[in-house]
N, C-alpha and C positions, 0 to 999 in steps of 0.2 A: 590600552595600546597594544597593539599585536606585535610579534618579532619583528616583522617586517619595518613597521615603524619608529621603534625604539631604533633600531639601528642608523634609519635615517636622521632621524630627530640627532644620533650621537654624532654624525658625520657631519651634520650642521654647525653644531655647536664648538666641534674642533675647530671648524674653518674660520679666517677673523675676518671674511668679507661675510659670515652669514649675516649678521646683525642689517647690515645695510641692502641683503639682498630681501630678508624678511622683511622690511619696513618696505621698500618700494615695491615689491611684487603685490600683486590684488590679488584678495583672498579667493580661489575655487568657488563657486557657488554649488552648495550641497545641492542633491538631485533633488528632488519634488516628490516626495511619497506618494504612493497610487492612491488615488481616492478609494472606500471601501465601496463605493459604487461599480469601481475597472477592476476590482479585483472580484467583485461580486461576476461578473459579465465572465471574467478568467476562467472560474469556477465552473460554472454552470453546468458546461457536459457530462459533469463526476455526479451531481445528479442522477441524471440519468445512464448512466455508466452499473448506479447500484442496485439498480434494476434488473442489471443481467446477473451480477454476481447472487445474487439472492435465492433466485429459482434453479438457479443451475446446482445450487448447490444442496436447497431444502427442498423446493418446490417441484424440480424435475420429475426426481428421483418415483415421491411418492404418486404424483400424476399420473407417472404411465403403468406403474405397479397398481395403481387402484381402478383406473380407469379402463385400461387398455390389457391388462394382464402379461407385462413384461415382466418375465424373471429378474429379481435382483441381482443375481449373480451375470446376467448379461451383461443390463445396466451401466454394473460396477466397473465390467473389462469394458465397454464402451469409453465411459466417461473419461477411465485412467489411460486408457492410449492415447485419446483426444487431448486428454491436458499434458502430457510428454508431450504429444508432437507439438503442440504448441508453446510450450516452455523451451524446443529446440527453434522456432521459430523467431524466438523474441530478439534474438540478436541481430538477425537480417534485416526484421520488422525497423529497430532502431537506426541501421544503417539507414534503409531507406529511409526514415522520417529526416533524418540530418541531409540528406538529397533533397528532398520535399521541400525543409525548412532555407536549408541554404539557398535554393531556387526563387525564395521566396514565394512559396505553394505550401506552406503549412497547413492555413484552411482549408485549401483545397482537400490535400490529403486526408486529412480529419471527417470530411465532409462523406469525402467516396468511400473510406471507410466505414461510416457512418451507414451509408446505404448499406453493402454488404453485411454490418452488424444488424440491420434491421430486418433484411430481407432471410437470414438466417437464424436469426431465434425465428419469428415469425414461423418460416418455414418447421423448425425445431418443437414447437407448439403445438401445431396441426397435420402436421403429417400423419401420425398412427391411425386419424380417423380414414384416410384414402388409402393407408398401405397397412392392413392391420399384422401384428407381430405373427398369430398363430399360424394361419396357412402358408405363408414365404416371410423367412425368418432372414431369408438371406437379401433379399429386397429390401425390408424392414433396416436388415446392419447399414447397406450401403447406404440409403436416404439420412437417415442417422446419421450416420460418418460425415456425408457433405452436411448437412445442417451444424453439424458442431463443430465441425472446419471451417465453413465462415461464419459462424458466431464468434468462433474463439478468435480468429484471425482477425476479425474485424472489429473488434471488442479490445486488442493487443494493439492494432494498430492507433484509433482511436487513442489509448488509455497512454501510449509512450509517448507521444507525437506531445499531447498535452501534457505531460510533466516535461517532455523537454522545452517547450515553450515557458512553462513558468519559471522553470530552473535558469531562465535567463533573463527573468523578472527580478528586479530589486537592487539594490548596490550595497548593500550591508547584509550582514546573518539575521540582525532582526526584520529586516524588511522581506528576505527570503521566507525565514519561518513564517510571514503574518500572510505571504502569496497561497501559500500551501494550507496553510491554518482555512482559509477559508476555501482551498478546492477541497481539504479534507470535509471539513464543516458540513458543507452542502453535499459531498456525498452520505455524510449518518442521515442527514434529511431526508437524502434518498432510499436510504435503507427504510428506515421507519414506515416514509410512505405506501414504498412498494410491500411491505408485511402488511398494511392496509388493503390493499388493493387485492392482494393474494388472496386474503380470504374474501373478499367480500365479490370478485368481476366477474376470477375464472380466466380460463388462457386468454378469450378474445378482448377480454377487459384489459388483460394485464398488460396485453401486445400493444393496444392502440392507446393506454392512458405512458406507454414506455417510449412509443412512436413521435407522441408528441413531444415532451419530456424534452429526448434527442434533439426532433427538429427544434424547438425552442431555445435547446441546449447552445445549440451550434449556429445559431440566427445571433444569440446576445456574444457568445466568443468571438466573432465576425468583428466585435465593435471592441475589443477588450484591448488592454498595451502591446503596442509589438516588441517584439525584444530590443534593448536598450545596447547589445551590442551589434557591431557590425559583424553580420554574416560572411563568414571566408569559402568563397565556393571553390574554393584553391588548393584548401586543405584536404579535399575528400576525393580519395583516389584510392581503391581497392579493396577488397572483399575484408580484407585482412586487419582494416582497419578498425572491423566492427568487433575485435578480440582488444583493439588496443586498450581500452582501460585496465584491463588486468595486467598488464603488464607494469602496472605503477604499484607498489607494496602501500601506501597509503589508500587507493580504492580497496585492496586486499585486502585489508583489517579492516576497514569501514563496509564491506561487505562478509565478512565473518563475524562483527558484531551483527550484522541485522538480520544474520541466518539464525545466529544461536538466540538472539532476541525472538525473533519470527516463530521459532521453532515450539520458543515456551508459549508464545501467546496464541496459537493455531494448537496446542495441545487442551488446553480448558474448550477453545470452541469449538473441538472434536468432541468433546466429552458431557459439553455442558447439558444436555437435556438425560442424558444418562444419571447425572448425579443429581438435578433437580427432582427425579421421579425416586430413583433409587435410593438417595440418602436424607435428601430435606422431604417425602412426601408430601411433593408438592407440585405434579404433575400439572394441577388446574391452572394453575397461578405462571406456566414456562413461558407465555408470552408476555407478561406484566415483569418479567422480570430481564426478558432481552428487550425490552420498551425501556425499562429504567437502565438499563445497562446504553444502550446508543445513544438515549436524552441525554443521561448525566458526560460521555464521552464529547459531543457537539457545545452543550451548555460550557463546560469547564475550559474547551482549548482556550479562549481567551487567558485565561489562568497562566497556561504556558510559556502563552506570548512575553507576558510580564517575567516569568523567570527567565527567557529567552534575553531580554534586555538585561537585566539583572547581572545571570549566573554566566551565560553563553549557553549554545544550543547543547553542546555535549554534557555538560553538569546539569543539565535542565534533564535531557536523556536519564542520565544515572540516579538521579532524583525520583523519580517515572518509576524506573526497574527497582529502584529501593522500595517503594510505595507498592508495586507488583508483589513482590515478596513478603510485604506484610501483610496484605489482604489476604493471600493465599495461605499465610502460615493461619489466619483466622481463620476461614474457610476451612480448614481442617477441624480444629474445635468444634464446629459444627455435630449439631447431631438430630435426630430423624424429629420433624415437627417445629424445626427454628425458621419457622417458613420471615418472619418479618428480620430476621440478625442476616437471611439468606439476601434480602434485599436491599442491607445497607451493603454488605458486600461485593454487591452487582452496581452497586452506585460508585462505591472507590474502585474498584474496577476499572469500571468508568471510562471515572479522573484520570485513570493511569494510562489508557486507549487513548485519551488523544497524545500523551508524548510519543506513543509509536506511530501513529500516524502521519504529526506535522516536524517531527525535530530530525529523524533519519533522513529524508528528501532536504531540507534545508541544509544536513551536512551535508549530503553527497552534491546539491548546486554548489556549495563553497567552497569544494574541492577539485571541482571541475574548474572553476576561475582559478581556483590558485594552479592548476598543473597547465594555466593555459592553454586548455581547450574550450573556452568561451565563445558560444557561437560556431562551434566545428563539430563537437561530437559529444551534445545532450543526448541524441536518440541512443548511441551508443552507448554510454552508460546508463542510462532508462532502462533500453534494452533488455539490458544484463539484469538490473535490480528485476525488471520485472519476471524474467528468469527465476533469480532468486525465490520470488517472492511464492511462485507457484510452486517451487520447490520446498519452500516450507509447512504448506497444506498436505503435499506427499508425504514428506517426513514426519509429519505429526501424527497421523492416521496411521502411517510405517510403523512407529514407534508406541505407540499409544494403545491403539488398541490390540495388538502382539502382546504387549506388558500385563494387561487388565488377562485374556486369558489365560496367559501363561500363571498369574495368579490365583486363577481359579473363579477368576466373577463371571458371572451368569448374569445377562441382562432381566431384567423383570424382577429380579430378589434384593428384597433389599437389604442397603452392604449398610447394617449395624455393627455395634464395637467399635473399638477406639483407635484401630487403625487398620479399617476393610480396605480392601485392593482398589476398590473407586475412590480412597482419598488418596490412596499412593499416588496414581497417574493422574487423577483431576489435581488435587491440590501441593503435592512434593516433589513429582518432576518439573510440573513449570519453575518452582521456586530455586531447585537446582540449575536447571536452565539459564532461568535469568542471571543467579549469580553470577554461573557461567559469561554468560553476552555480558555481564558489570565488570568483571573481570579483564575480559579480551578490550574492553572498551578504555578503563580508565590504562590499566598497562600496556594494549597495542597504540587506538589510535588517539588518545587524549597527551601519552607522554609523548607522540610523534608531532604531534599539534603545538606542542610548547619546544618544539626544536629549533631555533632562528631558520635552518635551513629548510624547514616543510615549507615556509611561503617564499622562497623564492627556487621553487624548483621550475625547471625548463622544460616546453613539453618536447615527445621527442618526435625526431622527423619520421611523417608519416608516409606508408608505401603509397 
Protein backbone atom coordinates (compact mmCIF):
# COMPACT_ATOMS: atom_id res chain seq x y z
CA UNK A 1 0.00 0.00 0.00
CA UNK A 2 1.47 3.34 -0.92
CA UNK A 3 1.52 6.70 1.47
CA UNK A 4 -1.00 7.87 -0.09
CA UNK A 5 -3.24 5.19 0.72
CA UNK A 6 -2.37 4.19 4.12
CA UNK A 7 -3.46 7.44 5.01
CA UNK A 8 -6.79 7.14 3.47
CA UNK A 9 -7.45 3.71 4.55
CA UNK A 10 -6.52 5.65 8.39
CA UNK A 11 -8.99 8.37 7.86
CA UNK A 12 -11.50 5.72 7.11
CA UNK A 13 -11.21 3.69 9.84
CA UNK A 14 -11.28 6.90 12.32
CA UNK A 15 -14.56 7.86 10.94
CA UNK A 16 -17.79 5.66 12.68
CA UNK A 17 -19.85 6.03 9.51
CA UNK A 18 -16.98 4.26 7.53
CA UNK A 19 -18.11 0.75 8.19
CA UNK A 20 -21.60 1.70 6.65
CA UNK A 21 -20.24 3.77 3.79
CA UNK A 22 -17.79 0.74 2.80
CA UNK A 23 -20.65 -1.89 2.72
CA UNK A 24 -23.07 0.25 0.60
CA UNK A 25 -20.58 1.87 -1.87
CA UNK A 26 -19.85 -0.66 -5.00
CA UNK A 27 -16.50 -1.67 -5.49
CA UNK A 28 -14.32 0.48 -8.40
CA UNK A 29 -13.84 -1.78 -11.09
CA UNK A 30 -10.10 -2.33 -11.61
CA UNK A 31 -8.95 -1.10 -15.20
CA UNK A 32 -8.55 -4.00 -17.80
CA UNK A 33 -4.79 -4.65 -18.51
CA UNK A 34 -3.65 -4.08 -22.17
CA UNK A 35 -3.67 -7.22 -24.07
CA UNK A 36 0.06 -8.11 -25.04
CA UNK A 37 -1.30 -7.78 -28.54
CA UNK A 38 -2.07 -3.43 -27.90
CA UNK A 39 0.94 -3.20 -26.38
CA UNK A 40 2.70 -5.13 -29.10
CA UNK A 41 0.96 -2.38 -31.74
CA UNK A 42 2.33 0.39 -28.89
CA UNK A 43 5.67 -0.79 -29.39
CA UNK A 44 6.27 -1.23 -32.85
CA UNK A 45 7.83 2.22 -34.14
CA UNK A 46 11.03 1.58 -31.43
CA UNK A 47 11.54 -1.07 -33.81
CA UNK A 48 12.27 0.71 -36.22
CA UNK A 49 13.53 3.77 -34.42
CA UNK A 50 16.88 1.17 -33.76
CA UNK A 51 17.66 1.39 -37.07
CA UNK A 52 18.65 4.84 -36.89
CA UNK A 53 20.52 4.67 -33.84
CA UNK A 54 22.72 1.73 -35.02
CA UNK A 55 24.46 3.35 -38.25
CA UNK A 56 24.69 6.52 -36.91
CA UNK A 57 26.71 5.47 -34.52
CA UNK A 58 28.79 2.23 -35.85
CA UNK A 59 27.91 2.26 -39.45
CA UNK A 60 28.10 5.99 -40.52
CA UNK A 61 31.16 6.82 -39.26
CA UNK A 62 33.17 3.93 -41.10
CA UNK A 63 30.97 4.08 -44.40
CA UNK A 64 32.11 7.46 -45.49
CA UNK A 65 35.82 7.00 -44.10
CA UNK A 66 35.93 3.78 -46.31
CA UNK A 67 33.97 4.53 -49.02
CA UNK A 68 34.05 7.99 -49.66
CA UNK A 69 37.46 9.13 -48.05
CA UNK A 70 36.03 11.50 -45.28
CA UNK A 71 38.41 12.39 -42.71
CA UNK A 72 37.63 11.16 -39.32
CA UNK A 73 38.43 14.11 -37.58
CA UNK A 74 35.70 16.02 -39.81
CA UNK A 75 33.28 13.31 -39.28
CA UNK A 76 33.81 13.57 -35.60
CA UNK A 77 33.09 17.71 -35.45
CA UNK A 78 30.16 16.86 -37.82
CA UNK A 79 28.52 14.39 -35.82
CA UNK A 80 29.22 16.28 -32.17
CA UNK A 81 27.61 19.46 -33.27
CA UNK A 82 24.68 17.74 -34.83
CA UNK A 83 24.03 15.74 -31.61
CA UNK A 84 24.29 19.21 -29.12
CA UNK A 85 22.14 20.95 -31.55
CA UNK A 86 19.81 18.34 -31.03
CA UNK A 87 20.05 17.56 -27.55
CA UNK A 88 19.25 21.54 -27.24
CA UNK A 89 16.26 20.63 -29.35
CA UNK A 90 14.65 18.11 -27.36
CA UNK A 91 12.96 20.20 -25.09
CA UNK A 92 10.89 22.39 -27.71
CA UNK A 93 10.53 18.91 -29.49
CA UNK A 94 8.54 17.79 -26.23
CA UNK A 95 6.61 20.97 -25.95
CA UNK A 96 5.40 20.50 -29.07
CA UNK A 97 4.37 16.80 -28.89
CA UNK A 98 2.12 17.69 -25.66
CA UNK A 99 0.50 20.42 -28.33
CA UNK A 100 0.29 17.62 -30.97
CA UNK A 101 -0.93 15.14 -28.26
CA UNK A 102 -3.33 17.39 -26.31
CA UNK A 103 -4.81 18.34 -29.99
CA UNK A 104 -5.45 14.99 -30.09
CA UNK A 105 -2.83 14.74 -33.35
CA UNK A 106 -0.31 12.57 -31.72
CA UNK A 107 -0.36 10.17 -34.83
CA UNK A 108 -0.26 12.68 -36.93
CA UNK A 109 2.70 14.19 -35.36
CA UNK A 110 4.61 10.86 -35.30
CA UNK A 111 3.69 10.24 -38.74
CA UNK A 112 5.07 13.79 -40.29
CA UNK A 113 7.90 13.25 -38.30
CA UNK A 114 8.36 10.06 -39.55
CA UNK A 115 8.56 11.31 -42.99
CA UNK A 116 11.31 13.80 -42.30
CA UNK A 117 13.28 10.92 -40.24
CA UNK A 118 12.98 8.89 -43.43
CA UNK A 119 13.61 11.45 -45.93
CA UNK A 120 16.72 12.43 -43.97
CA UNK A 121 18.74 9.38 -43.24
CA UNK A 122 17.95 8.43 -46.76
CA UNK A 123 19.29 11.57 -47.79
CA UNK A 124 22.31 11.10 -45.15
CA UNK A 125 23.20 7.70 -46.95
CA UNK A 126 23.49 8.77 -50.37
CA UNK A 127 24.47 11.92 -50.65
CA UNK A 128 28.55 11.69 -50.83
CA UNK A 129 27.93 9.67 -54.12
CA UNK A 130 26.41 13.14 -55.84
CA UNK A 131 28.43 15.62 -53.72
CA UNK A 132 31.79 14.01 -53.18
CA UNK A 133 33.92 15.24 -49.96
CA UNK A 134 37.44 15.96 -51.83
CA UNK A 135 36.71 18.75 -54.48
CA UNK A 136 34.04 21.05 -52.35
CA UNK A 137 34.31 20.13 -48.86
CA UNK A 138 32.21 22.96 -47.96
CA UNK A 139 29.08 21.63 -50.15
CA UNK A 140 29.89 18.26 -48.67
CA UNK A 141 29.65 20.15 -44.53
CA UNK A 142 26.29 21.87 -45.51
CA UNK A 143 24.33 18.74 -47.22
CA UNK A 144 25.56 16.84 -44.21
CA UNK A 145 24.46 19.27 -41.73
CA UNK A 146 20.72 19.33 -43.26
CA UNK A 147 20.70 15.35 -43.61
CA UNK A 148 21.48 15.06 -39.89
CA UNK A 149 19.24 17.87 -38.88
CA UNK A 150 16.39 16.11 -40.06
CA UNK A 151 17.38 12.71 -39.19
CA UNK A 152 18.06 13.87 -35.79
CA UNK A 153 15.03 15.95 -35.53
CA UNK A 154 12.93 13.73 -36.89
CA UNK A 155 14.13 10.58 -35.15
CA UNK A 156 13.66 13.18 -31.62
CA UNK A 157 10.57 14.04 -32.57
CA UNK A 158 9.13 10.55 -33.44
CA UNK A 159 11.09 8.87 -30.30
CA UNK A 160 9.45 11.68 -27.41
CA UNK A 161 6.00 11.88 -28.82
CA UNK A 162 6.04 8.02 -28.33
CA UNK A 163 7.14 7.63 -24.87
CA UNK A 164 5.00 10.42 -23.97
CA UNK A 165 2.04 8.46 -25.35
CA UNK A 166 2.97 5.23 -23.45
CA UNK A 167 3.96 7.13 -20.34
CA UNK A 168 0.17 7.64 -20.28
CA UNK A 169 -0.50 3.90 -20.73
CA UNK A 170 -1.22 1.82 -17.63
CA UNK A 171 -2.80 2.63 -14.06
CA UNK A 172 -0.28 0.97 -11.92
CA UNK A 173 3.93 0.93 -11.90
CA UNK A 174 3.55 -2.75 -12.94
CA UNK A 175 1.37 -1.98 -15.75
CA UNK A 176 3.60 1.13 -16.76
CA UNK A 177 6.81 -1.04 -16.67
CA UNK A 178 5.21 -3.94 -18.75
CA UNK A 179 4.04 -0.79 -21.56
CA UNK A 180 7.80 0.00 -21.87
CA UNK A 181 9.02 -3.52 -21.27
CA UNK A 182 7.69 -4.20 -24.48
CA UNK A 183 8.62 -0.86 -26.62
CA UNK A 184 12.02 -1.51 -24.97
CA UNK A 185 11.90 -5.36 -26.17
CA UNK A 186 11.13 -4.68 -29.67
CA UNK A 187 13.56 -2.09 -30.03
CA UNK A 188 16.71 -4.81 -29.01
CA UNK A 189 14.93 -6.68 -31.93
CA UNK A 190 15.50 -4.00 -33.71
CA UNK A 191 19.01 -3.51 -32.98
CA UNK A 192 19.92 -7.07 -33.83
CA UNK A 193 17.99 -7.02 -37.07
CA UNK A 194 19.43 -3.95 -38.43
CA UNK A 195 23.36 -5.46 -37.48
CA UNK A 196 21.95 -8.09 -39.94
CA UNK A 197 21.07 -5.96 -42.51
CA UNK A 198 24.29 -3.74 -42.02
CA UNK A 199 26.26 -6.26 -43.07
CA UNK A 200 24.73 -8.05 -45.38
CA UNK A 201 22.19 -4.94 -48.02
CA UNK A 202 24.53 -2.09 -47.81
CA UNK A 203 23.11 1.70 -47.61
CA UNK A 204 20.20 1.04 -50.18
CA UNK A 205 19.37 -2.15 -48.45
CA UNK A 206 19.56 -0.69 -44.99
CA UNK A 207 17.34 2.59 -46.07
CA UNK A 208 14.35 0.50 -47.70
CA UNK A 209 14.27 -2.72 -45.27
CA UNK A 210 14.22 0.71 -42.35
CA UNK A 211 11.52 2.42 -44.65
CA UNK A 212 9.43 -0.22 -44.30
CA UNK A 213 10.08 -1.13 -40.57
CA UNK A 214 8.76 2.82 -40.06
CA UNK A 215 5.94 2.61 -42.35
CA UNK A 216 4.76 -0.69 -40.71
CA UNK A 217 5.88 0.71 -37.45
CA UNK A 218 3.44 3.58 -37.53
CA UNK A 219 0.42 1.73 -39.64
CA UNK A 220 0.19 -0.94 -36.20
CA UNK A 221 0.55 2.22 -33.52
CA UNK A 222 -2.43 3.82 -35.59
CA UNK A 223 -4.48 0.88 -33.90
CA UNK A 224 -2.61 0.78 -30.42
CA UNK A 225 -4.42 2.34 -26.70
CA UNK A 226 -5.17 5.91 -26.60
CA UNK A 227 -4.21 7.27 -23.52
CA UNK A 228 -6.51 6.52 -20.60
CA UNK A 229 -6.29 10.04 -19.39
CA UNK A 230 -8.05 12.97 -20.40
CA UNK A 231 -6.02 15.44 -22.25
CA UNK A 232 -6.13 19.07 -20.77
CA UNK A 233 -5.57 21.43 -23.87
CA UNK A 234 -5.96 24.16 -21.12
CA UNK A 235 -2.97 23.50 -19.42
CA UNK A 236 -0.31 24.23 -22.14
CA UNK A 237 0.41 27.88 -22.48
CA UNK A 238 4.00 28.99 -23.13
CA UNK A 239 7.41 28.48 -24.00
CA UNK A 240 8.30 28.22 -20.50
CA UNK A 241 6.48 25.65 -19.74
CA UNK A 242 8.75 23.14 -21.65
CA UNK A 243 11.65 23.87 -18.47
CA UNK A 244 8.57 23.11 -16.04
CA UNK A 245 9.68 19.69 -14.83
CA UNK A 246 12.77 20.71 -13.50
CA UNK A 247 11.43 22.74 -11.37
CA UNK A 248 10.10 19.84 -9.30
CA UNK A 249 13.27 18.28 -6.80
CA UNK A 250 11.63 14.81 -7.36
CA UNK A 251 12.13 14.88 -11.33
CA UNK A 252 15.73 16.37 -10.21
CA UNK A 253 16.86 13.32 -8.46
CA UNK A 254 15.24 10.91 -10.79
CA UNK A 255 17.03 12.64 -13.46
CA UNK A 256 20.43 12.56 -11.68
CA UNK A 257 20.17 8.99 -11.05
CA UNK A 258 19.60 8.27 -14.76
CA UNK A 259 22.51 10.63 -15.72
CA UNK A 260 25.00 8.94 -13.43
CA UNK A 261 23.35 5.52 -14.21
CA UNK A 262 23.47 6.35 -18.14
CA UNK A 263 26.80 7.69 -17.70
CA UNK A 264 28.32 4.06 -16.43
CA UNK A 265 26.41 2.17 -18.92
CA UNK A 266 27.46 4.46 -22.25
CA UNK A 267 31.08 4.05 -20.83
CA UNK A 268 31.63 -0.01 -21.57
CA UNK A 269 29.72 0.75 -24.89
CA UNK A 270 32.26 3.30 -25.75
CA UNK A 271 34.92 1.02 -24.92
CA UNK A 272 33.66 -2.31 -25.63
CA UNK A 273 35.21 -3.42 -29.02
CA UNK A 274 38.42 -1.76 -27.67
CA UNK A 275 38.70 -4.27 -24.93
CA UNK A 276 37.34 -7.23 -26.68
CA UNK A 277 40.33 -6.96 -29.29
CA UNK A 278 42.71 -5.61 -26.78
CA UNK A 279 42.36 -7.54 -23.59
CA UNK A 280 40.15 -10.96 -24.30
CA UNK A 281 41.87 -11.37 -27.95
CA UNK A 282 38.98 -11.78 -29.42
CA UNK A 283 38.39 -9.50 -32.16
CA UNK A 284 36.70 -12.43 -34.40
CA UNK A 285 34.16 -13.30 -32.11
CA UNK A 286 32.99 -8.86 -31.33
CA UNK A 287 29.88 -9.55 -33.04
CA UNK A 288 28.78 -12.88 -31.44
CA UNK A 289 29.25 -11.25 -28.44
CA UNK A 290 27.11 -7.85 -28.85
CA UNK A 291 24.46 -10.72 -30.38
CA UNK A 292 24.54 -12.43 -26.98
CA UNK A 293 24.70 -9.26 -25.17
CA UNK A 294 21.06 -7.58 -26.87
CA UNK A 295 19.48 -11.37 -27.03
CA UNK A 296 20.20 -12.00 -23.45
CA UNK A 297 18.89 -8.00 -22.61
CA UNK A 298 15.25 -8.47 -24.82
CA UNK A 299 14.95 -12.44 -23.54
CA UNK A 300 15.30 -11.48 -19.63
CA UNK A 301 12.97 -8.05 -19.38
CA UNK A 302 10.25 -10.39 -18.54
CA UNK A 303 12.41 -11.34 -15.51
CA UNK A 304 11.98 -7.65 -14.40
CA UNK A 305 8.53 -7.42 -14.86
CA UNK A 306 8.28 -10.03 -12.22
CA UNK A 307 10.55 -8.17 -9.69
CA UNK A 308 8.73 -5.05 -10.78
CA UNK A 309 5.45 -6.59 -9.14
CA UNK A 310 7.31 -8.09 -6.46
CA UNK A 311 10.00 -5.48 -5.32
CA UNK A 312 8.64 -1.97 -7.06
CA UNK A 313 10.25 -0.51 -9.96
CA UNK A 314 13.03 1.41 -7.93
CA UNK A 315 14.46 -1.72 -5.89
CA UNK A 316 14.06 -3.65 -9.14
CA UNK A 317 16.43 -0.56 -10.47
CA UNK A 318 18.96 -0.94 -7.60
CA UNK A 319 18.92 -4.78 -8.05
CA UNK A 320 19.98 -4.08 -11.91
CA UNK A 321 22.92 -1.67 -10.71
CA UNK A 322 23.84 -4.17 -8.00
CA UNK A 323 24.16 -7.04 -10.80
CA UNK A 324 25.98 -4.19 -13.08
CA UNK A 325 28.70 -3.98 -10.50
CA UNK A 326 29.20 -7.50 -10.13
CA UNK A 327 29.65 -8.47 -13.60
CA UNK A 328 31.90 -5.59 -14.12
CA UNK A 329 34.03 -6.38 -11.05
CA UNK A 330 34.27 -10.03 -13.09
CA UNK A 331 35.05 -8.64 -16.13
CA UNK A 332 38.20 -7.26 -14.60
CA UNK A 333 39.43 -10.75 -13.59
CA UNK A 334 39.48 -11.40 -16.98
CA UNK A 335 42.42 -11.92 -18.85
CA UNK A 336 43.90 -12.15 -22.68
CA UNK A 337 42.33 -15.59 -24.20
CA UNK A 338 39.06 -16.10 -21.74
CA UNK A 339 37.21 -15.44 -24.88
CA UNK A 340 33.96 -18.09 -23.48
CA UNK A 341 34.03 -16.37 -19.35
CA UNK A 342 34.02 -13.03 -21.88
CA UNK A 343 30.63 -14.34 -23.01
CA UNK A 344 28.95 -15.30 -20.03
CA UNK A 345 29.77 -11.77 -19.07
CA UNK A 346 28.04 -10.13 -22.03
CA UNK A 347 24.98 -12.30 -21.12
CA UNK A 348 24.73 -10.94 -17.35
CA UNK A 349 25.30 -7.76 -18.79
CA UNK A 350 22.52 -8.44 -20.60
CA UNK A 351 20.23 -9.15 -17.79
CA UNK A 352 21.29 -5.98 -16.21
CA UNK A 353 20.35 -3.79 -19.73
CA UNK A 354 17.03 -4.42 -19.61
CA UNK A 355 16.57 -2.73 -15.94
CA UNK A 356 17.99 0.43 -17.62
CA UNK A 357 15.85 0.32 -20.25
CA UNK A 358 12.21 -0.47 -18.90
CA UNK A 359 12.24 0.54 -15.06
CA UNK A 360 13.74 4.33 -15.41
CA UNK A 361 10.72 5.50 -18.01
CA UNK A 362 8.22 3.58 -15.69
CA UNK A 363 9.46 5.76 -12.77
CA UNK A 364 9.53 8.96 -14.49
CA UNK A 365 5.48 8.09 -16.05
CA UNK A 366 4.79 7.56 -12.17
CA UNK A 367 6.00 10.66 -11.28
CA UNK A 368 4.50 12.61 -13.79
CA UNK A 369 0.87 11.17 -12.40
CA UNK A 370 1.85 11.73 -9.03
CA UNK A 371 3.01 15.72 -9.72
CA UNK A 372 -0.25 15.83 -11.59
CA UNK A 373 0.83 16.42 -14.86
CA UNK A 374 -0.99 13.53 -16.37
CA UNK A 375 -2.00 14.13 -19.71
CA UNK A 376 -0.41 17.84 -19.81
CA UNK A 377 3.20 17.46 -20.11
CA UNK A 378 4.74 13.87 -21.04
CA UNK A 379 6.46 15.50 -24.04
CA UNK A 380 7.95 17.71 -21.57
CA UNK A 381 9.50 15.52 -19.53
CA UNK A 382 10.48 12.98 -22.45
CA UNK A 383 11.80 15.79 -23.71
CA UNK A 384 14.24 16.67 -21.10
CA UNK A 385 14.98 12.74 -20.41
CA UNK A 386 15.79 12.41 -23.91
CA UNK A 387 18.13 15.45 -23.48
CA UNK A 388 19.58 13.53 -20.84
CA UNK A 389 20.00 10.78 -22.43
CA UNK A 390 22.20 12.06 -25.46
CA UNK A 391 23.93 13.72 -22.84
CA UNK A 392 25.15 10.63 -21.54
CA UNK A 393 26.87 9.26 -24.76
CA UNK A 394 28.69 12.88 -24.67
CA UNK A 395 29.82 12.29 -21.28
CA UNK A 396 31.00 8.99 -21.76
CA UNK A 397 33.25 9.41 -24.78
CA UNK A 398 34.19 13.04 -22.74
CA UNK A 399 35.36 11.00 -19.91
CA UNK A 400 36.46 7.70 -21.22
CA UNK A 401 38.33 8.00 -23.55
CA UNK A 402 40.54 11.30 -21.97
CA UNK A 403 41.05 8.69 -19.05
CA UNK A 404 42.43 5.68 -21.27
CA UNK A 405 45.14 8.26 -22.83
CA UNK A 406 45.88 9.99 -20.22
CA UNK A 407 46.88 6.52 -18.99
CA UNK A 408 48.89 5.69 -21.52
CA UNK A 409 46.96 3.01 -23.73
CA UNK A 410 47.63 2.86 -27.09
CA UNK A 411 44.77 1.32 -29.13
CA UNK A 412 45.99 -1.87 -31.06
CA UNK A 413 48.33 -3.17 -27.92
CA UNK A 414 47.27 -5.27 -25.95
CA UNK A 415 46.57 -4.05 -22.23
CA UNK A 416 48.09 -7.31 -20.34
CA UNK A 417 48.79 -7.44 -16.46
CA UNK A 418 46.55 -7.21 -13.71
CA UNK A 419 45.34 -4.01 -13.84
CA UNK A 420 46.20 -2.20 -17.73
CA UNK A 421 44.45 1.24 -18.23
CA UNK A 422 41.57 -0.74 -20.56
CA UNK A 423 40.30 -2.42 -17.34
CA UNK A 424 40.48 0.87 -15.33
CA UNK A 425 37.95 2.75 -17.67
CA UNK A 426 36.10 -0.49 -19.48
CA UNK A 427 35.54 -2.22 -16.27
CA UNK A 428 36.23 0.22 -12.70
CA UNK A 429 34.67 3.36 -13.75
CA UNK A 430 31.37 2.01 -14.68
CA UNK A 431 31.33 0.20 -11.34
CA UNK A 432 32.15 3.53 -9.61
CA UNK A 433 29.56 4.94 -11.60
CA UNK A 434 26.94 2.88 -10.77
CA UNK A 435 27.55 2.90 -7.12
CA UNK A 436 27.46 6.38 -7.73
CA UNK A 437 23.67 6.31 -9.65
CA UNK A 438 22.80 3.41 -6.32
CA UNK A 439 23.75 5.84 -4.08
CA UNK A 440 21.88 9.06 -5.50
CA UNK A 441 19.00 6.60 -6.09
CA UNK A 442 18.34 4.68 -2.79
CA UNK A 443 19.28 8.17 -0.59
CA UNK A 444 17.86 10.90 -3.14
CA UNK A 445 14.85 9.60 -4.94
CA UNK A 446 13.84 6.14 -3.13
CA UNK A 447 13.97 7.86 0.61
CA UNK A 448 11.73 10.83 -1.29
CA UNK A 449 9.27 7.98 -2.44
CA UNK A 450 8.59 6.77 1.01
CA UNK A 451 7.67 10.33 2.24
CA UNK A 452 3.67 10.38 2.81
CA UNK A 453 4.09 13.78 1.24
CA UNK A 454 5.73 12.80 -2.36
CA UNK A 455 2.21 11.46 -3.59
CA UNK A 456 0.18 13.93 -2.69
CA UNK A 457 2.22 16.83 -4.16
CA UNK A 458 0.32 19.60 -6.30
CA UNK A 459 1.30 20.48 -9.62
CA UNK A 460 2.02 23.89 -9.95
CA UNK A 461 0.33 26.66 -11.98
CA UNK A 462 1.49 26.75 -15.37
CA UNK A 463 2.46 30.13 -17.42
Amino acid sequence: MNPASALQAQALAASPSAPAVLVDAPPSPAPVPYTASELARYGAPQFALSFVALPLYVFLPEHFAARYAVPLGFLGAMLLLARLADAVLDPIIGRLADHMMGAGHGWRFMASSGVVLVFGFALLLSFPAVVPYAPQPGTFAAVMGLALLLTYAGYSALGVTHQAWGSTLGHDEAERARTFAWRESLGLAGVLVAATVTQLGGAAGFTLVFTISLVLGLWLVKSAPMPRDVLDQHTLHGLRAALEPLHHVAFRRLLLVYLASGVAASVPATLVLFFIRDRIDAADLSGLYLFIYFAFAAACVPLWLRAVRRYGAAASWLLGMALTVTVFLWAALLRPGDRWAYAAVCAASGLALGSDLVLPPALLAGLIRSLGHGGRLEGAYFGIWGMATKLTLALAAGIALPLLANLGYTPGTPATGTLPPLVIAYCLLPCGLKLLSGALLWFGWMRLARNPDFSQQQPRILP
